[in-house]
C-alpha positions as CSV (number, residue, x, y, z in Angstrom):
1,X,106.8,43.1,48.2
2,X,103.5,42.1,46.0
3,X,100.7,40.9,48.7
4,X,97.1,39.7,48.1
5,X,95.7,40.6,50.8
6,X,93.1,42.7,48.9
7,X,91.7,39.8,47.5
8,X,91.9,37.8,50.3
9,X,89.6,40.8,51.8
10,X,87.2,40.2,49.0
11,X,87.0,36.5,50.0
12,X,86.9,37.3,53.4
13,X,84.2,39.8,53.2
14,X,82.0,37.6,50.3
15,X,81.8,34.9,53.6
16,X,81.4,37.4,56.2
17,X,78.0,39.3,54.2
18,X,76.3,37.7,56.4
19,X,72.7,37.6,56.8
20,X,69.3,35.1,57.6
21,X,67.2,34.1,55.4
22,X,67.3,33.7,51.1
23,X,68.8,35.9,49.2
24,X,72.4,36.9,47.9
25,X,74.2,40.4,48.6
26,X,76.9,40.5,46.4
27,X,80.3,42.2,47.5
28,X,82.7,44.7,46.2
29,X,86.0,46.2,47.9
30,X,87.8,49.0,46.6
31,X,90.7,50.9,48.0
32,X,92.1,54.3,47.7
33,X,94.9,55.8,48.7
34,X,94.5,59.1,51.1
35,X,96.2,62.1,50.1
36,X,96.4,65.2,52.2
37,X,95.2,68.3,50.5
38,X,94.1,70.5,53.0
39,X,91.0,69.9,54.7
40,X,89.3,68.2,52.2
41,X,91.7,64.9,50.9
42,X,92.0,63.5,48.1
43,X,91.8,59.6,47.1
44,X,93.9,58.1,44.7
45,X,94.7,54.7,43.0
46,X,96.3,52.9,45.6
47,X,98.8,50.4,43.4
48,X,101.3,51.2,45.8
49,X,101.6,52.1,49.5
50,X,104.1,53.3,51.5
51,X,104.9,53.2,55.3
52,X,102.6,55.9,57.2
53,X,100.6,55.8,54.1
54,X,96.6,56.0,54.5
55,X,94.3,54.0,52.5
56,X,90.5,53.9,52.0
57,X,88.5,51.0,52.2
58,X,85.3,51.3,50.8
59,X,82.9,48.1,50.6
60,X,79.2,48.1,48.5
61,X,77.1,45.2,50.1
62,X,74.4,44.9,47.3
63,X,71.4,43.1,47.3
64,X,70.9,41.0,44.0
65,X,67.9,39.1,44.7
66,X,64.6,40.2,44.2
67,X,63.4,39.4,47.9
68,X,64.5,41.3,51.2
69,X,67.6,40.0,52.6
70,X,67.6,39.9,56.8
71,X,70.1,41.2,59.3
72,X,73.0,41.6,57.2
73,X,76.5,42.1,58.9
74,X,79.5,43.8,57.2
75,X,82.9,42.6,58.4
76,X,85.8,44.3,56.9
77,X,88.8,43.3,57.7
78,X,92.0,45.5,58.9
79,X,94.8,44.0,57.6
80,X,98.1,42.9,59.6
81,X,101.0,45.7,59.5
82,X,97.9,48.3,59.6
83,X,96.6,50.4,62.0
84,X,93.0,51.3,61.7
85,X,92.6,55.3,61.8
86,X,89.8,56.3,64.4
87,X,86.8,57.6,63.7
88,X,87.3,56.8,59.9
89,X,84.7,54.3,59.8
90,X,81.4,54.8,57.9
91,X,78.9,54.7,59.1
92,X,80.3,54.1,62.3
93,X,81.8,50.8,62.8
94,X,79.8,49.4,65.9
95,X,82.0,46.6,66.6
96,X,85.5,45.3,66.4
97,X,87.8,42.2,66.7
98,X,91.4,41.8,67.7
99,X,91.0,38.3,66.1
100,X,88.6,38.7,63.3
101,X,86.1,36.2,65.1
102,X,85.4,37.3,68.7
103,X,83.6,40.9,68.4
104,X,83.4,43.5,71.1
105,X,80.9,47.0,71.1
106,X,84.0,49.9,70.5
107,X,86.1,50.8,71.9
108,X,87.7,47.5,72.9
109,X,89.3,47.0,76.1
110,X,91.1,44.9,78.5
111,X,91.5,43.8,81.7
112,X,95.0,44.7,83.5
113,X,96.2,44.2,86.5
114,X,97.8,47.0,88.7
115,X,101.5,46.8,90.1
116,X,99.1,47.5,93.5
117,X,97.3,44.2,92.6
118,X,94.4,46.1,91.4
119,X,92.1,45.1,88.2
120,X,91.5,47.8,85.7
121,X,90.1,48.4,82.4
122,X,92.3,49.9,79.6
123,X,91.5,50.5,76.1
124,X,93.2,48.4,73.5
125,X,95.4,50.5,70.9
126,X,93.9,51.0,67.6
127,X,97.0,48.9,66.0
128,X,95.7,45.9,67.7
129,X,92.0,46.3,66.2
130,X,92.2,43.4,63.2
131,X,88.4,43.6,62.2
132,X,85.5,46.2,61.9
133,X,81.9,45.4,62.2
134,X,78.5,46.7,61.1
135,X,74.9,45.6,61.6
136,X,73.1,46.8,58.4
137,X,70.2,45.7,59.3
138,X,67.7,44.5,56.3
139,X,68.7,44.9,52.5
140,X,65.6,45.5,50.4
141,X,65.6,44.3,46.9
142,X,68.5,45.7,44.7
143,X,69.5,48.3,47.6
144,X,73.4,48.6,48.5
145,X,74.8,50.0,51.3
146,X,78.1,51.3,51.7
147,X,80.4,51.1,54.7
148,X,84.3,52.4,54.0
149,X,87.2,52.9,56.9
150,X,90.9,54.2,56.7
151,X,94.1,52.5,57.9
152,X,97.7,53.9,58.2
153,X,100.2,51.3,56.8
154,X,102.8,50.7,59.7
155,X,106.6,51.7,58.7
156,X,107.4,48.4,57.4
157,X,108.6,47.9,53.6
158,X,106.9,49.3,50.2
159,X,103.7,47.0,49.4
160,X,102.2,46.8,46.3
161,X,98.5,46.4,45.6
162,X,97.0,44.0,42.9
163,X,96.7,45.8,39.8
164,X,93.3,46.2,38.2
């Protein structure tokens, strides 16, 4: 199954660079395929994913003005049939969404009620997590920043990645 969902992240994350004030911060995804070589992995071309597959998102926010850009906010989403992989997030993620709108400080949780009547507060599994979020603070002048997390593709059919 072909999906564009890659460059629907693009589009997504060229609307979510967000930031106050002039300026322009350009945006470039990239993703890699994870491949297990001991402790120290290896990334390759990701033109085709399988189930239980990893892949690595890696996202440049660059700063093509000539003036500092304000507050700037990475947004990356985690695509549906994905499950992001903890801790892979870099620098680490401070936010998520289970929406890609509403964002909560991680981990995310919820409020469930107890066959005793009780309330209590549970986390919400990773597989539910649909967007990441950083606060990059301010972009000088031609700096770029890089933020890059890893999801396992759920055991649902082969996917193919838009070719370069």
């Amino acid at each position: 199954m072909k999906v564009a969902w890659l460059w629907m992240c693009v589009l997504l994350l060229a609307g979510q660079a967000m930031a106050a004030g002039k300026g322009e911060v350009s945006v470039s995804l990239q993703q890699f395929r994870v491949q297990a070589n001991g402790e120290m992995p290896i990334l390759g071309v990701a033109e085709r994913v399988r189930p239980g597959e990893v892949i690595e998102y890696r996202v440049v926010y660059h700063n093509v003005s000539k003036q500092v850009v304000r507050q700037v906010v990475a947004t990356l989403p985690v695509p549906a049939d994905t499950e992001w992989v903890a801790d892979s997030a870099k620098p680490t993620a401070q936010e998520a969404s289970l929406d890609g709108q509403h964002f909560a400080a991680m981990p995310l949780r919820r409020q469930i009620t107890l066959p005793s009547g009780q309330i209590a507060w549970r986390e919400v599994p990773l597989k539910e997590y649909r967007a990441l979020r950083w606060h990059l603070g301010d972009l000088a002048a031609g700096q770029q920043i890089l933020v890059s997390a890893r999801v396992r593709l759920s055991t649902l059919p082969v996917v193919e990645t838009h070719k370069k």
